[in-house]
N, CA, C and O atoms as a printed pandas DataFrame, in Angstrom:
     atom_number atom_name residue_name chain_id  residue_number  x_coord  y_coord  z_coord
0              1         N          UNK        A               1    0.838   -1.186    0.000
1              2        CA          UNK        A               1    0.000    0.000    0.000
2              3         C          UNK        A               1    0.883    1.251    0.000
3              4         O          UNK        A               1    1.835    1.459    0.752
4              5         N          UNK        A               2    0.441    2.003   -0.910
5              6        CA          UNK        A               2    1.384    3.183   -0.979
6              7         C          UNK        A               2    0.913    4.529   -0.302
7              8         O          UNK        A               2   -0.297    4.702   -0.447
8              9         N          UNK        A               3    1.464    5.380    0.297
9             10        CA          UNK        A               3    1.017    6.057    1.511
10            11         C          UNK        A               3    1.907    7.723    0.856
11            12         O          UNK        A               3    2.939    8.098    1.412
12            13         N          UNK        A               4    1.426    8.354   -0.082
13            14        CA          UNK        A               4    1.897    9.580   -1.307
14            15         C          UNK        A               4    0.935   10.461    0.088
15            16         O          UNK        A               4   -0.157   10.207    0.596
16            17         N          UNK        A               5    1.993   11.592    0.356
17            18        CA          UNK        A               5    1.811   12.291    0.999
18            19         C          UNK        A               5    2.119   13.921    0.479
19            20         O          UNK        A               5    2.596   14.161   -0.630
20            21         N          UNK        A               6    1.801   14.864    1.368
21            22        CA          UNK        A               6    2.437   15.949    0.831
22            23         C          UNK        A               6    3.729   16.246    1.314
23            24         O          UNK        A               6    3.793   16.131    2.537
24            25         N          UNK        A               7    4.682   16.557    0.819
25            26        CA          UNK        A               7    5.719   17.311    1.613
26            27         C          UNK        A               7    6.516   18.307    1.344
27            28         O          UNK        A               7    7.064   18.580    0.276
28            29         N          UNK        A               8    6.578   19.033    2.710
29            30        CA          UNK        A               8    6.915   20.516    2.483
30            31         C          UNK        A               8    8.607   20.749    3.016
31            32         O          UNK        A               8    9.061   20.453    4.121
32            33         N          UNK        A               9    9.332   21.360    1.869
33            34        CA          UNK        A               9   10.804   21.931    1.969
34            35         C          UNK        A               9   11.206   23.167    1.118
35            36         O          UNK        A               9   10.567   23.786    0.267
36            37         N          UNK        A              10   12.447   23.336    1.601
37            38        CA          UNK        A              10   12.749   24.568    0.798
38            39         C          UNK        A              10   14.272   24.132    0.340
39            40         O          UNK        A              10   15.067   23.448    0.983
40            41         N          UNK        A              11   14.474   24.833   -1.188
41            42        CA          UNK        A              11   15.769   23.880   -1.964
42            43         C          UNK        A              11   16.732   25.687   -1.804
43            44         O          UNK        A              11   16.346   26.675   -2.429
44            45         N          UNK        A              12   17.796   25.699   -0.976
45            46        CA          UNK        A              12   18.467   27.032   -0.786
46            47         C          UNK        A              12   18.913   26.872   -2.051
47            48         O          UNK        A              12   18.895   25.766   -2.591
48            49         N          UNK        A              13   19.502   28.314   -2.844
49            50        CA          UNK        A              13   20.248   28.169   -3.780
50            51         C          UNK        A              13   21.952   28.591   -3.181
51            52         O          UNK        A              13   22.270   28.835   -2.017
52            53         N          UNK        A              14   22.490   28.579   -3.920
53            54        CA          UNK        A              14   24.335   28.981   -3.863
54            55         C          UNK        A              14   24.139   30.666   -3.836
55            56         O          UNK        A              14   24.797   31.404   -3.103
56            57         N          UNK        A              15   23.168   31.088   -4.722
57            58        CA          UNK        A              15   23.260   32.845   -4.562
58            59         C          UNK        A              15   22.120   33.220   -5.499
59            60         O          UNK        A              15   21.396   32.255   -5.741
60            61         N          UNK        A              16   21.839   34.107   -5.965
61            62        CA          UNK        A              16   20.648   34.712   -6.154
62            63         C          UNK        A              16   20.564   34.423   -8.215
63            64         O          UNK        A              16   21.683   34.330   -8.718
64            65         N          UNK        A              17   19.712   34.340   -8.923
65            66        CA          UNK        A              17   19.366   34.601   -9.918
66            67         C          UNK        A              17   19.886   35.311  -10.828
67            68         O          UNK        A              17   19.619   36.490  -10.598
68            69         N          UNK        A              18   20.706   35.151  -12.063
69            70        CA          UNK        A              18   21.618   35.925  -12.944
70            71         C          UNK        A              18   19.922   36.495  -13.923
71            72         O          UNK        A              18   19.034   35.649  -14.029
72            73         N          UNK        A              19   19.797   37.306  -14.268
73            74        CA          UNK        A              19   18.822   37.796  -15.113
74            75         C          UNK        A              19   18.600   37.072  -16.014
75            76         O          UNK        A              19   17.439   37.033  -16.420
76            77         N          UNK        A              20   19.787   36.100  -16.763
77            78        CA          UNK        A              20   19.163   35.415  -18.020
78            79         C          UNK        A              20   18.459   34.193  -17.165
79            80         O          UNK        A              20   17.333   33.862  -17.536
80            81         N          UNK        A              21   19.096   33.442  -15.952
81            82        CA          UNK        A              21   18.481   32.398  -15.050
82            83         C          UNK        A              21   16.726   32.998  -15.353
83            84         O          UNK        A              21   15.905   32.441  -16.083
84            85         N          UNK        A              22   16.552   34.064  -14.676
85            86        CA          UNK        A              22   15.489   34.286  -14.156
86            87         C          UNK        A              22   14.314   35.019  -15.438
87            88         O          UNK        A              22   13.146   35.339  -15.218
88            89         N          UNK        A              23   15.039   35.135  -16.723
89            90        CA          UNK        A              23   14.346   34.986  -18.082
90            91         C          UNK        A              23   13.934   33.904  -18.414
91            92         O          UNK        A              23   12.889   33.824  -19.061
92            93         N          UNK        A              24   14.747   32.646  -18.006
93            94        CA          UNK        A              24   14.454   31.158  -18.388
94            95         C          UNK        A              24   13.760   30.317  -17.300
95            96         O          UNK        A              24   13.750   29.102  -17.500
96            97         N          UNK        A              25   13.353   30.641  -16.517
97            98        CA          UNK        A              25   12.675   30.464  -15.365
98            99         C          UNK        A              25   11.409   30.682  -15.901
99           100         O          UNK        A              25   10.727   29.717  -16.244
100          101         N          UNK        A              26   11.042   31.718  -16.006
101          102        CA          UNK        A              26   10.240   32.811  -16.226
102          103         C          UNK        A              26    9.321   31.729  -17.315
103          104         O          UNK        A              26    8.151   31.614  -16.950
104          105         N          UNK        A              27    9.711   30.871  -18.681
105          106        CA          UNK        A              27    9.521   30.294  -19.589
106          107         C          UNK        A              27    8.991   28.765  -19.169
107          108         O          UNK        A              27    8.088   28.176  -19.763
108          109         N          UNK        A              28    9.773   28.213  -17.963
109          110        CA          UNK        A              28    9.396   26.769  -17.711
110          111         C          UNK        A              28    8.322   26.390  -16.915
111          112         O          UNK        A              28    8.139   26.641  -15.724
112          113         N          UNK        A              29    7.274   25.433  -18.089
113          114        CA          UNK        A              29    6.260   25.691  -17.149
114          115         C          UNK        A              29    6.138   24.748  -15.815
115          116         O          UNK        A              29    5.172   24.731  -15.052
116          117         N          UNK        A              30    7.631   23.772  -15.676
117          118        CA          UNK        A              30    7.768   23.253  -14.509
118          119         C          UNK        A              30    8.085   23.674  -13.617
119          120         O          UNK        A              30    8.569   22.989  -12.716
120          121         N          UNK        A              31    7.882   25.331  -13.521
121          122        CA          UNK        A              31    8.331   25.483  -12.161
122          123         C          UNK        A              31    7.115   27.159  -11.942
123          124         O          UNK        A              31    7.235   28.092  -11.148
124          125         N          UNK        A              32    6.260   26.956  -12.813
125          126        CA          UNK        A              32    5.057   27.052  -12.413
126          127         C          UNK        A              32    3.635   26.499  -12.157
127          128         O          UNK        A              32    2.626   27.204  -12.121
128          129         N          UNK        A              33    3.670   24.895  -11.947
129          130        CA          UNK        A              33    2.349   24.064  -11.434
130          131         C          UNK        A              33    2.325   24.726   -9.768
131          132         O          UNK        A              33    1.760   24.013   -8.939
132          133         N          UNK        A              34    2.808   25.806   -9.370
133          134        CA          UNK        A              34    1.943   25.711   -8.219
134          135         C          UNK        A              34    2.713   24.488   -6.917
135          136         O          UNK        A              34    2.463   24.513   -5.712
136          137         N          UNK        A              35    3.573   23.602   -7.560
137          138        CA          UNK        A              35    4.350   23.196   -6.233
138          139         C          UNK        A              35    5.561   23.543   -5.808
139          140         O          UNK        A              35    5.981   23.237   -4.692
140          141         N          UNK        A              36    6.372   24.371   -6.869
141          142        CA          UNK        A              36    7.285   25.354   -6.086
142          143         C          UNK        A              36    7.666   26.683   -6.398
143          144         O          UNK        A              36    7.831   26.905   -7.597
144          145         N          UNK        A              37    7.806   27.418   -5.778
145          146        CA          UNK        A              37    7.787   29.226   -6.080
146          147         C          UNK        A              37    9.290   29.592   -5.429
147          148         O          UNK        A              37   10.017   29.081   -4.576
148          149         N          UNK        A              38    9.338   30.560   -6.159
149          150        CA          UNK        A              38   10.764   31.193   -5.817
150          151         C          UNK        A              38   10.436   32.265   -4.895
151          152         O          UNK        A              38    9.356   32.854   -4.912
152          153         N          UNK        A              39   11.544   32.547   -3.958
153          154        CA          UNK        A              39   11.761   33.431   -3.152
154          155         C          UNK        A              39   12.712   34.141   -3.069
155          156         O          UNK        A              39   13.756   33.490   -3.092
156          157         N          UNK        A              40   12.867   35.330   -2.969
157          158        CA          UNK        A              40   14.738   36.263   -3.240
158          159         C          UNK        A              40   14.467   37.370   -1.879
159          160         O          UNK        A              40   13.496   37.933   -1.373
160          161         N          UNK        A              41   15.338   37.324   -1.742
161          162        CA          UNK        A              41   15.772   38.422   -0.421
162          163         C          UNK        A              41   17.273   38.735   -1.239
163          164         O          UNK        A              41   17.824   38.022   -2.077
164          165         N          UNK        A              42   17.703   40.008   -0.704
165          166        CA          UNK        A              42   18.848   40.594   -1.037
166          167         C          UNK        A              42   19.986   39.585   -0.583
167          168         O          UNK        A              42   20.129   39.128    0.551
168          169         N          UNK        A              43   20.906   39.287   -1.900
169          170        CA          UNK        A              43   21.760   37.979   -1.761
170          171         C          UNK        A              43   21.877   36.496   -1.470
171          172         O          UNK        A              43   22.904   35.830   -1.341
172          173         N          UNK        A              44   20.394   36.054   -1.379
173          174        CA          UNK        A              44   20.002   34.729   -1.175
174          175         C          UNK        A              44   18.667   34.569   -1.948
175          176         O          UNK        A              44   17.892   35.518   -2.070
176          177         N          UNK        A              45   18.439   33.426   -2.430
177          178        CA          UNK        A              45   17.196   32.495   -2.873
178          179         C          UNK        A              45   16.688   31.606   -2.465
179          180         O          UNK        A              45   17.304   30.819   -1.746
180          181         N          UNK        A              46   15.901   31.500   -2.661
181          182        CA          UNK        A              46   15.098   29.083   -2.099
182          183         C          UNK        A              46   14.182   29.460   -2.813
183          184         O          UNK        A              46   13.758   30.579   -3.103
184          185         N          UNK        A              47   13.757   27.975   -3.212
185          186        CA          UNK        A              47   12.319   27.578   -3.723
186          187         C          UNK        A              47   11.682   26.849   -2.333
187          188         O          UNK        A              47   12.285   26.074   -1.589
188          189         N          UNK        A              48   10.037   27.409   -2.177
189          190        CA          UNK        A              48    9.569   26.904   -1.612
190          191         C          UNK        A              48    8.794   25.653   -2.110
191          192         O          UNK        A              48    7.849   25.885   -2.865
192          193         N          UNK        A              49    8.996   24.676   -1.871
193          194        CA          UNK        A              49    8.527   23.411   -2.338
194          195         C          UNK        A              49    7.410   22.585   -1.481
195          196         O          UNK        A              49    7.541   22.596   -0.257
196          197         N          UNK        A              50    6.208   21.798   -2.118
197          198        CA          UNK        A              50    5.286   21.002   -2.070
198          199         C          UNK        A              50    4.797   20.275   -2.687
199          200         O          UNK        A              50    3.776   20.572   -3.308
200          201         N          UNK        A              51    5.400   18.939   -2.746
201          202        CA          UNK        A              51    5.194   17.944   -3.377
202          203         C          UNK        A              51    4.750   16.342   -3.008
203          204         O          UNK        A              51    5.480   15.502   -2.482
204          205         N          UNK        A              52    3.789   16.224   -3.303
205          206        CA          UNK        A              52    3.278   14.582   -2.778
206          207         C          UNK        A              52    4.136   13.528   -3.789
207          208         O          UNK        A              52    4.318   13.420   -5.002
208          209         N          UNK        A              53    4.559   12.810   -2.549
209          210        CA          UNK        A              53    5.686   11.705   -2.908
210          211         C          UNK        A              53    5.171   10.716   -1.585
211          212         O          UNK        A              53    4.477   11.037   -0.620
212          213         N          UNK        A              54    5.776    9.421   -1.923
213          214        CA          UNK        A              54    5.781    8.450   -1.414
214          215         C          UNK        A              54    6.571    8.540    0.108
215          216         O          UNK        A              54    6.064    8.214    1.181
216          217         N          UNK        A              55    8.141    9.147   -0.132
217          218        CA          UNK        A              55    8.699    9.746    0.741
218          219         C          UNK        A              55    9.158   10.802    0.749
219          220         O          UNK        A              55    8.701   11.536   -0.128
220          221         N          UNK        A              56   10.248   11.430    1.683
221          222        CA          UNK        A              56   10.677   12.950    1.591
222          223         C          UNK        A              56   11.729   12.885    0.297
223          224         O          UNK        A              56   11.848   13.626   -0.678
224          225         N          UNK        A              57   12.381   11.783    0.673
225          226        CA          UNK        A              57   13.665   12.252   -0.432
226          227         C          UNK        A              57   12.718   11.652   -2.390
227          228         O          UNK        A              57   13.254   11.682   -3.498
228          229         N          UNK        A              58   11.715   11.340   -2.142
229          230        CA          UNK        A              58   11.240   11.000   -3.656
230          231         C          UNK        A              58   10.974   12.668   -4.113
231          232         O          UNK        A              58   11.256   13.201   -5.186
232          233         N          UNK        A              59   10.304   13.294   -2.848
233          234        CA          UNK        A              59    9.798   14.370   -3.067
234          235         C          UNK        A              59   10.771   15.462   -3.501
235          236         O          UNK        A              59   10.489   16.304   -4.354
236          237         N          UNK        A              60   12.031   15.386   -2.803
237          238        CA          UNK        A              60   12.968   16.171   -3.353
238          239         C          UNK        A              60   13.720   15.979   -4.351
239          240         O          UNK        A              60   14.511   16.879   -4.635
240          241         N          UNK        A              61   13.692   14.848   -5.104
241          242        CA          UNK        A              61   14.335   14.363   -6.312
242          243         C          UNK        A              61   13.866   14.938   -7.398
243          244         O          UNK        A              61   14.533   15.298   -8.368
244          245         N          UNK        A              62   11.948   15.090   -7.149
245          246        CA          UNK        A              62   11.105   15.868   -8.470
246          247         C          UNK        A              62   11.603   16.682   -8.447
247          248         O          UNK        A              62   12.383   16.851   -9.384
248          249         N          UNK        A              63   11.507   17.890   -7.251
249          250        CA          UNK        A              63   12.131   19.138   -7.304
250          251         C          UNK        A              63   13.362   19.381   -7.503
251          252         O          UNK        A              63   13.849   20.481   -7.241
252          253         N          UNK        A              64   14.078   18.339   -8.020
253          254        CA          UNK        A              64   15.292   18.737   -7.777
254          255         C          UNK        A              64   15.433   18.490   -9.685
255          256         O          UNK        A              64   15.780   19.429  -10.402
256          257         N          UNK        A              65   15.253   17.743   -9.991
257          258        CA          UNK        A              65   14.742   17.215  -11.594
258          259         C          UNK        A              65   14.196   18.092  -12.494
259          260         O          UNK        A              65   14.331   18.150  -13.716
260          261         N          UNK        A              66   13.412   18.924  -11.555
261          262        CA          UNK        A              66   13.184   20.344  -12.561
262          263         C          UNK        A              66   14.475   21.287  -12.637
263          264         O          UNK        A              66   14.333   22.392  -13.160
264          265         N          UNK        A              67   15.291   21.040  -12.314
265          266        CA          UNK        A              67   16.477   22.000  -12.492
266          267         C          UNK        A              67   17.336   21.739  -13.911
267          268         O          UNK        A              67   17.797   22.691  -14.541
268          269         N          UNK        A              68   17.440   20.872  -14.181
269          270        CA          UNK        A              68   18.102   20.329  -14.975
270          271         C          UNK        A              68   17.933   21.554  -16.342
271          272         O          UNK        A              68   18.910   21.964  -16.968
272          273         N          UNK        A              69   16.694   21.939  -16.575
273          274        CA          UNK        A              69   16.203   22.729  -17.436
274          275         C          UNK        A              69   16.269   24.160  -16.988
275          276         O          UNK        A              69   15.537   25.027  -17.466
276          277         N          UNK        A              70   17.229   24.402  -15.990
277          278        CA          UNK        A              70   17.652   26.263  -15.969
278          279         C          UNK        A              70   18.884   25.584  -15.280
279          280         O          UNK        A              70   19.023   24.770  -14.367
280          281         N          UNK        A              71   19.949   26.466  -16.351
281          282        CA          UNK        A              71   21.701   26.095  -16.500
282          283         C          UNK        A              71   21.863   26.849  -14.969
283          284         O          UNK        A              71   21.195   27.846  -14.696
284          285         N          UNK        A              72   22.557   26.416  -14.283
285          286        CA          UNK        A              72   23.727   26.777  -13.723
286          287         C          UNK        A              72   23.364   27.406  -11.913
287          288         O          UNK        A              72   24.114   27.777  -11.010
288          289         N          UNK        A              73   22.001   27.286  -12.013
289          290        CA          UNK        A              73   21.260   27.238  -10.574
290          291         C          UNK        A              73   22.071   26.089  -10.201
291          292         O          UNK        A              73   22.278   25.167  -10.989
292          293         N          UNK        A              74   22.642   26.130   -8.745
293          294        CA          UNK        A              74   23.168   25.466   -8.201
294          295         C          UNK        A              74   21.922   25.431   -6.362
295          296         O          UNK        A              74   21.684   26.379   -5.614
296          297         N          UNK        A              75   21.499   24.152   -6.266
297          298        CA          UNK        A              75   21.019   24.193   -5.132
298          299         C          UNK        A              75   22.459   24.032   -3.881
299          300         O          UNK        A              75   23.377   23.223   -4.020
300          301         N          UNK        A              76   22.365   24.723   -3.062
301          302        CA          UNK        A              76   23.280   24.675   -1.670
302          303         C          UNK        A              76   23.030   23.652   -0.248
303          304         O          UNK        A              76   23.875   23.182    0.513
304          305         N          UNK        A              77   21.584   23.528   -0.233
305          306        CA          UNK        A              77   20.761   22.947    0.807
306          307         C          UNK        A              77   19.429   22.494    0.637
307          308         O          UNK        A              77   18.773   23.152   -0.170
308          309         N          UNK        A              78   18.799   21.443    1.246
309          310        CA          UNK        A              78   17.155   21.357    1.308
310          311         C          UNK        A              78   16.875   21.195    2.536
311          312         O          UNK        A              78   17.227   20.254    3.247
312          313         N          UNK        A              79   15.949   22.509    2.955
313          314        CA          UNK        A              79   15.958   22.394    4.624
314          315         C          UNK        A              79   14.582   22.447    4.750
315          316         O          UNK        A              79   13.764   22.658    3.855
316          317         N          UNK        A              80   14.319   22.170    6.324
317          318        CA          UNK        A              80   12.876   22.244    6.473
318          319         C          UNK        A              80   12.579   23.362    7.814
319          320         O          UNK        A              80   12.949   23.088    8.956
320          321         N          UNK        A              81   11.947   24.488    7.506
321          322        CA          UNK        A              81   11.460   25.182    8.322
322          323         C          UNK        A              81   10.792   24.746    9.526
323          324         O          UNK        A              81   10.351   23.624    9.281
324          325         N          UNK        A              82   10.451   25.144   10.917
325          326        CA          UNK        A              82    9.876   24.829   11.693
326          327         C          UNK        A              82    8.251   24.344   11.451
327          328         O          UNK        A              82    7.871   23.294   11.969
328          329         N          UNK        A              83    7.408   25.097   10.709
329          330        CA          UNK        A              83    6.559   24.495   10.062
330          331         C          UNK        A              83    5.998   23.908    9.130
331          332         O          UNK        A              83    4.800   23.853    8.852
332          333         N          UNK        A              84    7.456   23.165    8.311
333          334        CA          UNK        A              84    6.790   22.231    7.151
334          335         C          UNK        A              84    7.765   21.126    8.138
335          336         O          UNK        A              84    7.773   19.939    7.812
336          337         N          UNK        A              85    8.723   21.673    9.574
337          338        CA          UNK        A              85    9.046   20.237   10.115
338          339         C          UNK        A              85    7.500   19.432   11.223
339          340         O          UNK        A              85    7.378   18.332   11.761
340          341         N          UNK        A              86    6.739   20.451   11.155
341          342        CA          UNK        A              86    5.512   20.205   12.225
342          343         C          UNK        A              86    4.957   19.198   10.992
343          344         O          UNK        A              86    4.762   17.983   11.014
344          345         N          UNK        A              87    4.770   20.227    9.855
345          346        CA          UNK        A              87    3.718   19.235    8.793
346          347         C          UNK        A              87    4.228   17.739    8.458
347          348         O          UNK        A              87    3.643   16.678    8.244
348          349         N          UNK        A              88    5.995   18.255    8.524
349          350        CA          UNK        A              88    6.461   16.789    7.591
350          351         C          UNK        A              88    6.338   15.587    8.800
351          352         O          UNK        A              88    6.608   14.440    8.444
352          353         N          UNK        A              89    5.956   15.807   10.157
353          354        CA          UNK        A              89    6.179   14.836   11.404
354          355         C          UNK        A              89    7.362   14.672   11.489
355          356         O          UNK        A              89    7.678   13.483   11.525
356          357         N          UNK        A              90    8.598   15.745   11.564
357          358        CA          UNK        A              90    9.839   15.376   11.355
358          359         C          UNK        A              90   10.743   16.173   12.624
359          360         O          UNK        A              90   10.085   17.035   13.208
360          361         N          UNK        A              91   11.600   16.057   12.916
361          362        CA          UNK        A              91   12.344   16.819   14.109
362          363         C          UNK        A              91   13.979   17.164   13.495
363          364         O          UNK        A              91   14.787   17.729   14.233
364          365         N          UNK        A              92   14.266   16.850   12.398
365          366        CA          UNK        A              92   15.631   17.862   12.242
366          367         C          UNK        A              92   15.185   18.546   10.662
367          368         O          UNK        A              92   14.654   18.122    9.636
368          369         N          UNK        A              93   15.941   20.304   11.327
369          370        CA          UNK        A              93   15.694   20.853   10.455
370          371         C          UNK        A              93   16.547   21.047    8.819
371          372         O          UNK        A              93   16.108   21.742    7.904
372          373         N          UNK        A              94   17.633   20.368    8.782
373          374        CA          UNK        A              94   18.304   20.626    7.589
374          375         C          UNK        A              94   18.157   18.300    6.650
375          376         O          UNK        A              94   18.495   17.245    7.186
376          377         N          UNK        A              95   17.626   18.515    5.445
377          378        CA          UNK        A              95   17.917   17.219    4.937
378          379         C          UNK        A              95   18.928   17.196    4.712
379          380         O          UNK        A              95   19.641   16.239    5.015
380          381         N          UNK        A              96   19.453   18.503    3.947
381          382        CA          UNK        A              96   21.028   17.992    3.113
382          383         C          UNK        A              96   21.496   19.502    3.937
383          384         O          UNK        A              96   20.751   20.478    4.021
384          385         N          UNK        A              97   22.498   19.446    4.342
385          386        CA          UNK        A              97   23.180   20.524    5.455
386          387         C          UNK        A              97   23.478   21.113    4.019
387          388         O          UNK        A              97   23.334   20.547    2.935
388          389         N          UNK        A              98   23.997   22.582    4.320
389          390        CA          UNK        A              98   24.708   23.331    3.513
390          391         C          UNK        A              98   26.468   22.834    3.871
391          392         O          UNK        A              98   27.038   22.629    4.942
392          393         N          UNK        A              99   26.959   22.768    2.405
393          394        CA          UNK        A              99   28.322   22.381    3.202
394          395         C          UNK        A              99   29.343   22.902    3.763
395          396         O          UNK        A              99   29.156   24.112    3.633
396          397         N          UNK        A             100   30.190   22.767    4.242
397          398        CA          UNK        A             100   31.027   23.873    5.377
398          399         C          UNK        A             100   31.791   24.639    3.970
399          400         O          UNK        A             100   32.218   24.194    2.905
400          401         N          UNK        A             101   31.712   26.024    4.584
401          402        CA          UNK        A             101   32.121   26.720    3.510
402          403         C          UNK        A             101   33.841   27.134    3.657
403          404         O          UNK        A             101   34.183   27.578    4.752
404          405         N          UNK        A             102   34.349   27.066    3.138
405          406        CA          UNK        A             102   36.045   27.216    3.208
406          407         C          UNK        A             102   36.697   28.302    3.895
407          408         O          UNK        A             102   36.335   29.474    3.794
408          409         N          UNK        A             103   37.672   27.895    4.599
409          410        CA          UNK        A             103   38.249   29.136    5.076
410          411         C          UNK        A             103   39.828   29.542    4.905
411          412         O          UNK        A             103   40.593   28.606    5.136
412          413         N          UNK        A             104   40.255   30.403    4.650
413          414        CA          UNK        A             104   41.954   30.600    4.284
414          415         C          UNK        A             104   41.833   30.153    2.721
415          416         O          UNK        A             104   42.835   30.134    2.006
């Protein structure tokens, strides 16, 4: 029995949207059905994501599968906010940590 749920994350990016990114964005209609939307604050991005999958990581594979079709977006992290960790029944907030960023 298969048990397709919703689940809620957010895919960080590496840094914000180059204008042609966000011309070709703009064009795909996979990343306008309504299960994930972009978000920009000054020097950072995420997509907010909602997707019914079987499990969490099926769910982040779709979303992650739509990338393939806008060059050079680099996701950084897929984390889960305090309230898609309430929704997802889950207790840690990062799936894929951001990775330690270099120093010297």
């Amino acid at each position: 029995m298969r048990t397709v749920r919703n689940w809620y994350f957010n895919l960080v990016l590496q840094g914000v949207l180059t204008e042609e990114q966000d011309d070709t964005l703009a064009g795909l209609a996979s990343f306008h059905d309504g299960r994930i939307a972009l978000e920009e604050a000054p020097g950072c991005a995420r997509f907010t994501c909602a997707f019914a999958a079987d499990t969490l990581t099926e769910a982040v594979a779709d979303a992650l599968s739509r990338f393939a079709d806008l060059p050079g977006v680099l996701v950084r992290s897929v984390e889960l906010d305090e309230i898609a960790l309430a929704d997802n029944g889950m207790a840690t907030p990062a799936v894929v940590p951001a990775p330690p960023v270099p120093t010297g």
